[in-house]
OpenMM code with the backbone's topology and positions (N, CA, C; nanometers):
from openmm import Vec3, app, unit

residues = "UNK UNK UNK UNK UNK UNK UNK UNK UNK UNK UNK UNK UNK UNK UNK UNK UNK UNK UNK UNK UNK UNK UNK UNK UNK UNK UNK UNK UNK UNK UNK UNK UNK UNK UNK UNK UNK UNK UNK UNK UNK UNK UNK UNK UNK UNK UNK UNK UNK UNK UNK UNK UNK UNK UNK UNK UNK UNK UNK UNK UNK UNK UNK UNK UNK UNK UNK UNK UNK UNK UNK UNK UNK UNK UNK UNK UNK UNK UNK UNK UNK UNK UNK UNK UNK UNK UNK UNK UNK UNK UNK UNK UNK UNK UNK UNK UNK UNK UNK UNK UNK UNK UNK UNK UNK UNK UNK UNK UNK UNK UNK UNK UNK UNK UNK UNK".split()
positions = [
    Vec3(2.8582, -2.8975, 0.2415),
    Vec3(2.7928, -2.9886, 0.1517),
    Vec3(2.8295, -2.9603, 0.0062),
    Vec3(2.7867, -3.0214, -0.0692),
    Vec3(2.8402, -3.0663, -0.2178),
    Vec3(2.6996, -2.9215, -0.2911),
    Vec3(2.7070, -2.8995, -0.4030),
    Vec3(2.6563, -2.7826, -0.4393),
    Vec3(2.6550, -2.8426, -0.5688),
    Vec3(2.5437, -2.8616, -0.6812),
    Vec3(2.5698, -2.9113, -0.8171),
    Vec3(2.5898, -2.7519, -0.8735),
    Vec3(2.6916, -2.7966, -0.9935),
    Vec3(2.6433, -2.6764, -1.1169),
    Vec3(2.6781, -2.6665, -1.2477),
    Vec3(2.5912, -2.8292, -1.3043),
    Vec3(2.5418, -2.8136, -1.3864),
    Vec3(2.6266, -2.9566, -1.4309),
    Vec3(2.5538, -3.0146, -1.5738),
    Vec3(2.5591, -3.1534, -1.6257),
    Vec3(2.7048, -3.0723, -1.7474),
    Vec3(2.7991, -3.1861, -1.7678),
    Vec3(2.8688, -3.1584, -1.8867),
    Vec3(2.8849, -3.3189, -1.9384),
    Vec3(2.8339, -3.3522, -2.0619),
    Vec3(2.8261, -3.4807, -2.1195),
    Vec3(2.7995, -3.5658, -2.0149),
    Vec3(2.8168, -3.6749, -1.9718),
    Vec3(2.7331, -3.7853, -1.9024),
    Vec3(2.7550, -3.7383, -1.7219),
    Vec3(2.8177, -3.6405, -1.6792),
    Vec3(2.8903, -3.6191, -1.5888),
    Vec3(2.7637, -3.4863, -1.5121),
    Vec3(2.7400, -3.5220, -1.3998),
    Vec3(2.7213, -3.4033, -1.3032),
    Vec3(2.8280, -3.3295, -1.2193),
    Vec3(2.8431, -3.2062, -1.2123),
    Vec3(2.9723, -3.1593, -1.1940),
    Vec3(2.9159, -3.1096, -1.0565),
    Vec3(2.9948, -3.0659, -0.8871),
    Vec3(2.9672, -3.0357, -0.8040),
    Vec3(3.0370, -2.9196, -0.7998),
    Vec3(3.0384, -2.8600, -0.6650),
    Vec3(3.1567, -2.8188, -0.6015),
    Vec3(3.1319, -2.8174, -0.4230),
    Vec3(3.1956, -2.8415, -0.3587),
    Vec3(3.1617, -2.8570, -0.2476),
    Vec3(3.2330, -2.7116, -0.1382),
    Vec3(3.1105, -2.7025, -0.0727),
    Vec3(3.1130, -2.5713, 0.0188),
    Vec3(3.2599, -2.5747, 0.0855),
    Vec3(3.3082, -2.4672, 0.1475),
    Vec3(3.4200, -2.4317, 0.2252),
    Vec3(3.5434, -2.5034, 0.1984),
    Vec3(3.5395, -2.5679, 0.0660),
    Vec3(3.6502, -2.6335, 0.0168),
    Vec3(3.7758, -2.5687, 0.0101),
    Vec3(3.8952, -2.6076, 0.0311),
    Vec3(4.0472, -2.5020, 0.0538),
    Vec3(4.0314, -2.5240, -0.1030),
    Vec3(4.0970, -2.4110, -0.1468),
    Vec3(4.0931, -2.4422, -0.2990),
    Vec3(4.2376, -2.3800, -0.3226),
    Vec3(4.3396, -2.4713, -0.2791),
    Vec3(4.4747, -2.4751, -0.3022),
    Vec3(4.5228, -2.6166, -0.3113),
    Vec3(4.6241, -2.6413, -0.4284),
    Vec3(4.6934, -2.7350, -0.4716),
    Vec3(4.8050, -2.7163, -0.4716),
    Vec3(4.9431, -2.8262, -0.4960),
    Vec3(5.0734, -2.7645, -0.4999),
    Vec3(5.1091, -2.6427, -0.4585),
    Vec3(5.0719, -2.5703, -0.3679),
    Vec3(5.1167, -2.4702, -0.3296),
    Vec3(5.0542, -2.3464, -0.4009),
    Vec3(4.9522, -2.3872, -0.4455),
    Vec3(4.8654, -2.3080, -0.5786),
    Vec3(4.7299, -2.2416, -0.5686),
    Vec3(4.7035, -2.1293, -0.5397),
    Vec3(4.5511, -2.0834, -0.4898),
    Vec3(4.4663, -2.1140, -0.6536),
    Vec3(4.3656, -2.2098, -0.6182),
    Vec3(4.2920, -2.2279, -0.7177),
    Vec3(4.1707, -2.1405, -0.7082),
    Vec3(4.0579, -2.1097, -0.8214),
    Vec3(3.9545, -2.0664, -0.8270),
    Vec3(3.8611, -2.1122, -0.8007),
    Vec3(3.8371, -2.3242, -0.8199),
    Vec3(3.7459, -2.3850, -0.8289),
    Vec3(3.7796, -2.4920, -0.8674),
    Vec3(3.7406, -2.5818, -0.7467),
    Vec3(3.7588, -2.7587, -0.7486),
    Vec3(3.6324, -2.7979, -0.8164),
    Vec3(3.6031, -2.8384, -0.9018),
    Vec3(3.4753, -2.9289, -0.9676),
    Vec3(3.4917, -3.0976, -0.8947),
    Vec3(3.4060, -3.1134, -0.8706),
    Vec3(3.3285, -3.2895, -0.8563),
    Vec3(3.2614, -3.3400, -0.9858),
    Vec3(3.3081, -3.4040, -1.0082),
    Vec3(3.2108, -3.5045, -1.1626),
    Vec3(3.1645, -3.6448, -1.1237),
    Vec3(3.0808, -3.6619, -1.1115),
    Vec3(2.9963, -3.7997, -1.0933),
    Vec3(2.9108, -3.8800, -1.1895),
    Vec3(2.9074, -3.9595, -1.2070),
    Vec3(2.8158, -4.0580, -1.3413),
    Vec3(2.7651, -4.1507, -1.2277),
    Vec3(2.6015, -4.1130, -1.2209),
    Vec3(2.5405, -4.2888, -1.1897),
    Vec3(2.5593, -4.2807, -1.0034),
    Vec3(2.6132, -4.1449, -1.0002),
    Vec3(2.6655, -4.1645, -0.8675),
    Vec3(2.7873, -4.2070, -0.8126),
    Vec3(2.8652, -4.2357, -0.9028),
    Vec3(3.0164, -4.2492, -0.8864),
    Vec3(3.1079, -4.1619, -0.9144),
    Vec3(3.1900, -4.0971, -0.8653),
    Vec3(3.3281, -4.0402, -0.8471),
    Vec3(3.3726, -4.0691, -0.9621),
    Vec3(3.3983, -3.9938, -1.0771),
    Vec3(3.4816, -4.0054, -1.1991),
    Vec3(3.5742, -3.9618, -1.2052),
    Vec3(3.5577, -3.7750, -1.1903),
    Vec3(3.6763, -3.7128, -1.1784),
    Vec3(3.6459, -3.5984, -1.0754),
    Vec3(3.8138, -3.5267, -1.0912),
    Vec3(3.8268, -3.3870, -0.9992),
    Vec3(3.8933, -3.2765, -1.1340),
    Vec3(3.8554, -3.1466, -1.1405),
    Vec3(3.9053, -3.0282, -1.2273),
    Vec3(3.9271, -2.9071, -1.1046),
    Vec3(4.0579, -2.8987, -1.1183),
    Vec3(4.1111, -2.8217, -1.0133),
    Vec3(4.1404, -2.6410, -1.1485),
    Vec3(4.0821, -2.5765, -1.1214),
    Vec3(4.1209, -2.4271, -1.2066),
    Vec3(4.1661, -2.3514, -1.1594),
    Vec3(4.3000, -2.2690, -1.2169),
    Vec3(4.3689, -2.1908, -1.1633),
    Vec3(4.3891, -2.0481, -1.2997),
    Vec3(4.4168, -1.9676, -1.1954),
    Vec3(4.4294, -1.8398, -1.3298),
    Vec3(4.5611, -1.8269, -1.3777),
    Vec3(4.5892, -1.7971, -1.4600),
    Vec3(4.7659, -1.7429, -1.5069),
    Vec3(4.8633, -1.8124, -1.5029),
    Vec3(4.9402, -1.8057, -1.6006),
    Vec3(5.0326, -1.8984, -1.6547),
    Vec3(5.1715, -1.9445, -1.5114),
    Vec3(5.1624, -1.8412, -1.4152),
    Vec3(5.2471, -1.8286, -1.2885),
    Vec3(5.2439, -1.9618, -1.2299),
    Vec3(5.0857, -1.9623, -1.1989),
    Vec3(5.0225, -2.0668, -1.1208),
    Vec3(5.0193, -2.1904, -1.1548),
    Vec3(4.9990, -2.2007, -1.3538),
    Vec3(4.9762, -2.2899, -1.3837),
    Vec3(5.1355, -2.3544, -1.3950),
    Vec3(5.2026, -2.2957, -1.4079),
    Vec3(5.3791, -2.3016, -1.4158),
    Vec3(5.4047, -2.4333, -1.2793),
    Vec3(5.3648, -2.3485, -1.1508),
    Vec3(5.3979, -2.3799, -0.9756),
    Vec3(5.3286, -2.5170, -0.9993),
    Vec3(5.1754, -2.5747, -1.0589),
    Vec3(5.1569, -2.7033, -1.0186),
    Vec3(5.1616, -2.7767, -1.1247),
    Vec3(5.2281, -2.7711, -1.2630),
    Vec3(5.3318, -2.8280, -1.3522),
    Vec3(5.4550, -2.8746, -1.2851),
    Vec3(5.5233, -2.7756, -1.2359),
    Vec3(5.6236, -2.7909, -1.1040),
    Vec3(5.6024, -2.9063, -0.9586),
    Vec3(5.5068, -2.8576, -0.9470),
    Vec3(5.4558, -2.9486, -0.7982),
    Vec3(5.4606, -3.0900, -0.8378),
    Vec3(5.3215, -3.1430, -0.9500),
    Vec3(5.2958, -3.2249, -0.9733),
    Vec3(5.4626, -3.3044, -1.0505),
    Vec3(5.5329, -3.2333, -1.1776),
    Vec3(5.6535, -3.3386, -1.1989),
    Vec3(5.7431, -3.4091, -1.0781),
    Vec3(5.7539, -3.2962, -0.9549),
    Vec3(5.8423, -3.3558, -0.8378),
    Vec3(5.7869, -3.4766, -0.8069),
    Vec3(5.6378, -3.4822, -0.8106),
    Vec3(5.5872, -3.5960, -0.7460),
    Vec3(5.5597, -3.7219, -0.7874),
    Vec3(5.5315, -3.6604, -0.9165),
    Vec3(5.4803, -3.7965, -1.0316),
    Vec3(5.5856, -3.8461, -1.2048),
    Vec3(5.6646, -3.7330, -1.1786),
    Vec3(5.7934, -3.7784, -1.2773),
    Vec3(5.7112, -3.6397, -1.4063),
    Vec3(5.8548, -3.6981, -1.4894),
    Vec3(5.8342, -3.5894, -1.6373),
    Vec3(5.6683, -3.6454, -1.7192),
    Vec3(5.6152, -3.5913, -1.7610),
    Vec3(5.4851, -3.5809, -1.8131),
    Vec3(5.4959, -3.6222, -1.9732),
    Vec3(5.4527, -3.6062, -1.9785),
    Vec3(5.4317, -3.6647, -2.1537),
    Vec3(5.3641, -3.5388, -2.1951),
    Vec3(5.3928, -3.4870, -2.2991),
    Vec3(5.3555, -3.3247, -2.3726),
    Vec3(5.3318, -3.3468, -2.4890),
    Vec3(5.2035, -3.2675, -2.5026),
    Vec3(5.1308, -3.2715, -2.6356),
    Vec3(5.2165, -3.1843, -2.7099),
    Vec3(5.3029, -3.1556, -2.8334),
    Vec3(5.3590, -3.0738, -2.9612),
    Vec3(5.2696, -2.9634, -2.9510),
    Vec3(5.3280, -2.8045, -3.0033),
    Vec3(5.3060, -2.6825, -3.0071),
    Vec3(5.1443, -2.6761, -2.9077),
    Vec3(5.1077, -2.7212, -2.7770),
    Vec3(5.0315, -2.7196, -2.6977),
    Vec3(5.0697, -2.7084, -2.5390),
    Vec3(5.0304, -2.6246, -2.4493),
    Vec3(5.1004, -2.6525, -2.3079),
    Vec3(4.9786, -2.7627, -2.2543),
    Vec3(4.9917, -2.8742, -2.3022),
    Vec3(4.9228, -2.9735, -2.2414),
    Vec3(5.0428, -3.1036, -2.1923),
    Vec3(5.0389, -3.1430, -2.1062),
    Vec3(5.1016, -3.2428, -2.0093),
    Vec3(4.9820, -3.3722, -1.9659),
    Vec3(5.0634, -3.5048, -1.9685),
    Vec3(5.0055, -3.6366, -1.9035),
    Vec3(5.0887, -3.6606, -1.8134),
    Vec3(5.0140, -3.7121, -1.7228),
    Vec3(5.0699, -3.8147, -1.5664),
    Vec3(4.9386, -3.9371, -1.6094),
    Vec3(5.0285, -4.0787, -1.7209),
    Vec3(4.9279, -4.1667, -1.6966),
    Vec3(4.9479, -4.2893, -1.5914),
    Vec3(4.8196, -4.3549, -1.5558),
    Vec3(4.8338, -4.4712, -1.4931),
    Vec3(4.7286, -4.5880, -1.5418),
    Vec3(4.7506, -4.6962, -1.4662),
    Vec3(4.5936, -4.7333, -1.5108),
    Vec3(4.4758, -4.7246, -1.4024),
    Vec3(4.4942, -4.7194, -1.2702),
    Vec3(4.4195, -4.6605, -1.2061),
    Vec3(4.3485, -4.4900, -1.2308),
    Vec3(4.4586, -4.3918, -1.2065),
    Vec3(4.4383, -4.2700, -1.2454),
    Vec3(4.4960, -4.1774, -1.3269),
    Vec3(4.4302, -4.0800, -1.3885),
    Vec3(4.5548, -4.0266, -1.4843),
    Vec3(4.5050, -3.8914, -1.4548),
    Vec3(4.6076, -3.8234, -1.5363),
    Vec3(4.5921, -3.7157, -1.4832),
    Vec3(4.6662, -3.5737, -1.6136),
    Vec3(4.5299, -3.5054, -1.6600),
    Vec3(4.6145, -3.4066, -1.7464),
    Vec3(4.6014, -3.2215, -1.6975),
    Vec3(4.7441, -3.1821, -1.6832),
    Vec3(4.7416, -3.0116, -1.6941),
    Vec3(4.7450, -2.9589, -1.8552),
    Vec3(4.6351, -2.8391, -1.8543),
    Vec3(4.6286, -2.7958, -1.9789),
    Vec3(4.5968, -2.6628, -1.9663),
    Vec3(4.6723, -2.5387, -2.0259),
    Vec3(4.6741, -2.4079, -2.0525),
    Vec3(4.6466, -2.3650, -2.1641),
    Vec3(4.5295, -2.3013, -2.1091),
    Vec3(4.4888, -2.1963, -2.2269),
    Vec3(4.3643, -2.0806, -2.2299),
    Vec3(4.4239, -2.0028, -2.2800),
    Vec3(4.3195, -1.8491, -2.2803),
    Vec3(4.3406, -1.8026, -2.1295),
    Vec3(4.4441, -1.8147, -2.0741),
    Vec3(4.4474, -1.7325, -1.9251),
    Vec3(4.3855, -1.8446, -1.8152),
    Vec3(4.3858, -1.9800, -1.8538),
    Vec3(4.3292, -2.0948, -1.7447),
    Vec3(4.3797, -2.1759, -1.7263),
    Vec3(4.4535, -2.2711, -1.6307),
    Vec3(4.4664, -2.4005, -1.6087),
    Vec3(4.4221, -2.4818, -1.5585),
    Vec3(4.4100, -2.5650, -1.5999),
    Vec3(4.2996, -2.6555, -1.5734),
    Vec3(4.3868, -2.8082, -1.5446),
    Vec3(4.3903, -2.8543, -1.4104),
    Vec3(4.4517, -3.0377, -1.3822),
    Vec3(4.3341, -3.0864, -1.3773),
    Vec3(4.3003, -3.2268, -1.4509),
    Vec3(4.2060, -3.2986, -1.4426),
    Vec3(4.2366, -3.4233, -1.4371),
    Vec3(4.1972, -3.4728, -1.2938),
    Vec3(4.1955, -3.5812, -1.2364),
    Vec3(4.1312, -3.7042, -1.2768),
    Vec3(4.1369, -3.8251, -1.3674),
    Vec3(4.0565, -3.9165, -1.3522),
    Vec3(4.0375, -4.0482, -1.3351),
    Vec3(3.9450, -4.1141, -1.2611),
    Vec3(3.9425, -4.2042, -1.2245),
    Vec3(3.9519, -4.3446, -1.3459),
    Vec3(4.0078, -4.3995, -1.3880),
    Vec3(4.0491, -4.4287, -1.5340),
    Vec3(3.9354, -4.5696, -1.5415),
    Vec3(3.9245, -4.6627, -1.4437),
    Vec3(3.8344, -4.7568, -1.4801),
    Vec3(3.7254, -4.6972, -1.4866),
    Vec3(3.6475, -4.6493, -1.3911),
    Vec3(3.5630, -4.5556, -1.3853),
    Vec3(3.4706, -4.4874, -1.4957),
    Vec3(3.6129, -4.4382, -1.5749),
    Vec3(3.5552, -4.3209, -1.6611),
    Vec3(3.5585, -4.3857, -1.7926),
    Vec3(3.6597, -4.5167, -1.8444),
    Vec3(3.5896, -4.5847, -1.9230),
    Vec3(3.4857, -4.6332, -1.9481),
    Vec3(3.4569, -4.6624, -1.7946),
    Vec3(3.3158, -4.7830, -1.8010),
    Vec3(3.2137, -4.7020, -1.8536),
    Vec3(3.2220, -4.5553, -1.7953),
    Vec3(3.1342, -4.4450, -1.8819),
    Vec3(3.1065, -4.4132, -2.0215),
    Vec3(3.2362, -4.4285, -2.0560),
    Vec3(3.2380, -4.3896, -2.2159),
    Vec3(3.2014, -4.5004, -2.2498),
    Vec3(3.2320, -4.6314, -2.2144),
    Vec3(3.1611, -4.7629, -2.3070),
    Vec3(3.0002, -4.7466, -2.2916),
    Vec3(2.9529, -4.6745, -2.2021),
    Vec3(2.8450, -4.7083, -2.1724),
    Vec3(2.7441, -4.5896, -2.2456),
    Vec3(2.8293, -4.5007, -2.2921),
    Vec3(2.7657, -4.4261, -2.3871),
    Vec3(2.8175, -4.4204, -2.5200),
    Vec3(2.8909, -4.5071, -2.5313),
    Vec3(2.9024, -4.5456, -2.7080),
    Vec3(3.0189, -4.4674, -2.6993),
    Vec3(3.0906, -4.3657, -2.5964),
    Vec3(3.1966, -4.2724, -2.6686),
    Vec3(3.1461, -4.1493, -2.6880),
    Vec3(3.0340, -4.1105, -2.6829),
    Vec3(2.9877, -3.9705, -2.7436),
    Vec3(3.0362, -3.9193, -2.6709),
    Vec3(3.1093, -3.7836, -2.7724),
    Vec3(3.1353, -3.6424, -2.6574),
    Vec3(3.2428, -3.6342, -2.5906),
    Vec3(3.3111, -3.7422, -2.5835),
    Vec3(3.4847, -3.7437, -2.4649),
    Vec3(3.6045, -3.7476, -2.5875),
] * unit.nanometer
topology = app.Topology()
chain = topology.addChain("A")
for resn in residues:
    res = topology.addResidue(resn, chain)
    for name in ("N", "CA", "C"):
        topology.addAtom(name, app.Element.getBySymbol(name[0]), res)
């Protein structure tokens, strides 16, 4: 079952029991669930060390093409208009965050924007 822990801006974040917590070939630490209203917004997949975060930078370009990169930042985009999707390193973490793009607008319109 799904396990909350804890609200971040309009979003309840889960994690769900006995979850494999591997990606691209990547042992993660912790899959997050984010929900608004009861809907599926996003997924935050966390991984430790720059190794790891390297392997599903790697994984993900084979699959979804070259990324779009933020200047003097290891941040990467995979956009769409359905889903998008950003990897971002930093302080010893990586973090892919999955989101559901209509979804997560309809959120932010619906809170004026605060906070995202």
């Amino acid at each position: 079952g799904m396990v909350f822990k804890g609200p971040h801006f309009s979003m309840d974040f889960y994690i769900r029991e006995g979850d494999d917590v591997r990606i691209g070939g990547v042992d993660a630490f912790g899959i997050y669930y984010g929900f608004s209203n009861g809907k599926f917004i996003e997924a935050r997949i966390m991984v430790k060390g720059i190794a790891r975060f390297s392997v599903l930078k790697m994984s993900n370009t084979e699959k979804f093409g070259e990324p779009e990169k933020l200047p003097n930042m290891e941040y990467f985009l995979w956009g769409g208009k359905e889903a998008l999707m950003e990897l971002e390193y930093k302080e010893g973490i990586g973090q892919l965050r999955i989101l559901n793009v209509p979804l997560f607008s309809e959120m932010v319109e619906k809170e004026g924007g605060k906070g995202y």
